[in-house]
C-alpha positions in Angstrom: 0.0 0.0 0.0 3.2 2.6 0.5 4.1 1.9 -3.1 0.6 2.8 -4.2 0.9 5.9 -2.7 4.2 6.7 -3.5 3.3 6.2 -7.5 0.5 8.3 -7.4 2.1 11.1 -5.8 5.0 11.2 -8.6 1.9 10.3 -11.2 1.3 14.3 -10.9 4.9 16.0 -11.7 4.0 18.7 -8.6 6.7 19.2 -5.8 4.7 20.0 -2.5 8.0 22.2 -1.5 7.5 24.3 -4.5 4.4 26.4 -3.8 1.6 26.8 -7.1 2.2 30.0 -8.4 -2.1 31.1 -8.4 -2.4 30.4 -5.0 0.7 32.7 -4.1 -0.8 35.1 -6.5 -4.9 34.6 -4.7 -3.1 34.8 -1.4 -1.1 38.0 -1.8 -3.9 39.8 -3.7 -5.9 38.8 -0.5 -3.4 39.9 1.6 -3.0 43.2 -0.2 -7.0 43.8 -0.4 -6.6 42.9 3.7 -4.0 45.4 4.4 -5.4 48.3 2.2 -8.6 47.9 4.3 -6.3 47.8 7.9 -4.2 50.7 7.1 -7.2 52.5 5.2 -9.8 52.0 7.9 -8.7 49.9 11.1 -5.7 51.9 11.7 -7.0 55.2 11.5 -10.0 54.7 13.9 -7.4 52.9 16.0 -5.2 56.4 16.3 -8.5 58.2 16.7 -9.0 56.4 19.6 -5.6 56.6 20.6 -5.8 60.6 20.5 -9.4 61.2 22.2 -7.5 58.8 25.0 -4.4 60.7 25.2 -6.7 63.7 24.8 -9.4 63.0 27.5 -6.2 61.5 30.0 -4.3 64.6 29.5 -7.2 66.7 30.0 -7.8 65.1 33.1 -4.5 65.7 34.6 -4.6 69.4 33.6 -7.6 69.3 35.3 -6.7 67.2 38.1 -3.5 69.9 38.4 -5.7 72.4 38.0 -8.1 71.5 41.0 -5.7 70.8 43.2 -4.2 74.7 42.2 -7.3 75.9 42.7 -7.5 73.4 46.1 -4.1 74.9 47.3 -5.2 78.2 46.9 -8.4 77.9 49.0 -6.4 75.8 51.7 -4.0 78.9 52.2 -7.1 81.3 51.7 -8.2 79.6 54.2 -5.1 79.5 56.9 -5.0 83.2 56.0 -8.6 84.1 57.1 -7.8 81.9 60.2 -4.8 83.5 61.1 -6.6 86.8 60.7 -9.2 85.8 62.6 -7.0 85.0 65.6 -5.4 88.0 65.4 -8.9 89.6 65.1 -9.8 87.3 68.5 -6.8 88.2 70.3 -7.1 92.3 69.5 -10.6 91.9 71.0 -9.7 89.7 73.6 -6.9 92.7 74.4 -9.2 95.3 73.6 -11.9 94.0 76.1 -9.0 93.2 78.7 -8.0 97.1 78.3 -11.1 98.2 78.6 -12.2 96.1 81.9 -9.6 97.3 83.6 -10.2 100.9 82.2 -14.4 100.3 83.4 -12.7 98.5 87.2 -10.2 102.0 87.6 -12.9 104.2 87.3 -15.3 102.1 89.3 -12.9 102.2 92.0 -12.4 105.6 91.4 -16.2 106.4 91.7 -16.3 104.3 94.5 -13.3 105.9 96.4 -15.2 109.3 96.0 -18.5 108.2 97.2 -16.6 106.4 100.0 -15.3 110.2 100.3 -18.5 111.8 100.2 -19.9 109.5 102.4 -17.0 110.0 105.2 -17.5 114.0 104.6 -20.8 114.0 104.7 -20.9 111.6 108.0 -18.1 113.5 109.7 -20.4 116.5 108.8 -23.7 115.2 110.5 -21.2 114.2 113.6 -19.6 117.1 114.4 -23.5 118.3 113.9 -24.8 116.1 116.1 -21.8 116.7 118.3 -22.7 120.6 118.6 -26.1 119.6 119.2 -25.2 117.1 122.0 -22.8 119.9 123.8 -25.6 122.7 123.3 -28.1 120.2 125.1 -25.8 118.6 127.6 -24.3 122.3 128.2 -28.0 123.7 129.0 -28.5 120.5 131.4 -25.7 120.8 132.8 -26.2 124.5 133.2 -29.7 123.5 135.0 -27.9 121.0 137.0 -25.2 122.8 138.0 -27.3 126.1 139.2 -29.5 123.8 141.1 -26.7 122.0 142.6 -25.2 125.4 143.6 -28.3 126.9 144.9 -28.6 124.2 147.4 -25.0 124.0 148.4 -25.3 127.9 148.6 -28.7 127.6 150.3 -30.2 130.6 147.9 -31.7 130.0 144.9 -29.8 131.2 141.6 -32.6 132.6 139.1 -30.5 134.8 138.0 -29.1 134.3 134.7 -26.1 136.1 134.6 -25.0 134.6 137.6 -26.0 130.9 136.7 -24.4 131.4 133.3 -21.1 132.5 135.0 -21.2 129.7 137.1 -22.1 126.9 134.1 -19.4 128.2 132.4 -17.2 127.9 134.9 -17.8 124.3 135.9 -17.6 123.4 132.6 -14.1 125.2 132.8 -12.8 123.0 135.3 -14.2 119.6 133.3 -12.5 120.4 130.6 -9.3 121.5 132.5 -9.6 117.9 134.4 -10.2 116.4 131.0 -7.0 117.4 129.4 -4.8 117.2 132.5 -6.3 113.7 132.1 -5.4 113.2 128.7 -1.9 114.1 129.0 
């Protein structure tokens, strides 16, 4: 059965290393019909693609850079405003201190001249009530001391001249014992 095969295959004078010279022909025709239609029409919506890719990914990182710029800025926008604020805060803060202490000085000054006025005004209405006390005590005393003499005397002093001279002097000789008593 090899030899039967073996004849029939040199029965047709054709080499099956040497390749038939229409099918090379059919094949590259093919070939060349395949590759006008890839570089024509394949290719070119592959680079389209490509570019709208490129395009859209560069975009996005302008963008992206762009944001975060944009980001930055409003982050030291924003440490700005908060450091002014605290300064703003810390003038106020100051400015309030200043003015407590301003609002407690006069206060205490207020208070130091009502405590003043207060002390004047009471020293007044004692050495008032002081007069009054020695005017009364000095007319009882005065009554007192006339009746005392007129019974150590044994006459009755109505007159006033003489009962004044002798109030005034025993209240002399108080005052005289007084400061000897002082001292």
């Amino acid at each position: 059965m090899n030899q039967v095969i073996i004849s029939a295959a040199t029965e047709g004078e054709t080499n099956p290393l040497v390749p038939n010279v229409w099918e090379m022909g059919v094949v590259l025709v093919g070939f060349a019909v395949l590759m006008f239609i890839v570089v024509k029409f394949i290719v070119p919506m592959f680079e389209k693609t490509f570019a709208e890719r490129a395009e859209a990914i560069e975009g996005g990182i302008a963008k992206a850079e762009k944001a975060q710029a944009e980001a930055s800025a409003a982050l030291e926008e924003y440490k700005q405003q908060l450091t002014d604020a605290r300064a703003e805060a810390n003038r106020i803060r100051e400015e309030a201190r200043g003015e407590g202490a301003q609002i407690l000085a006069d206060l205490k000054e207020k208070a130091a001249a009502e405590s003043a006025r207060i002390t004047a005004q009471a020293h007044v209405q004692i050495e008032s009530e002081r007069q009054a006390a020695v005017v009364s005590l000095r007319s009882e005393v005065g009554t007192l001391a006339t009746t005392l003499a007129g019974r150590i005397v044994g006459e009755a002093l109505n007159d006033d001249e003489r009962s004044a001279r002798v109030v005034d002097r025993f209240l002399a000789d108080l005052e005289t014992q007084n400061a000897g008593a002082a001292k």
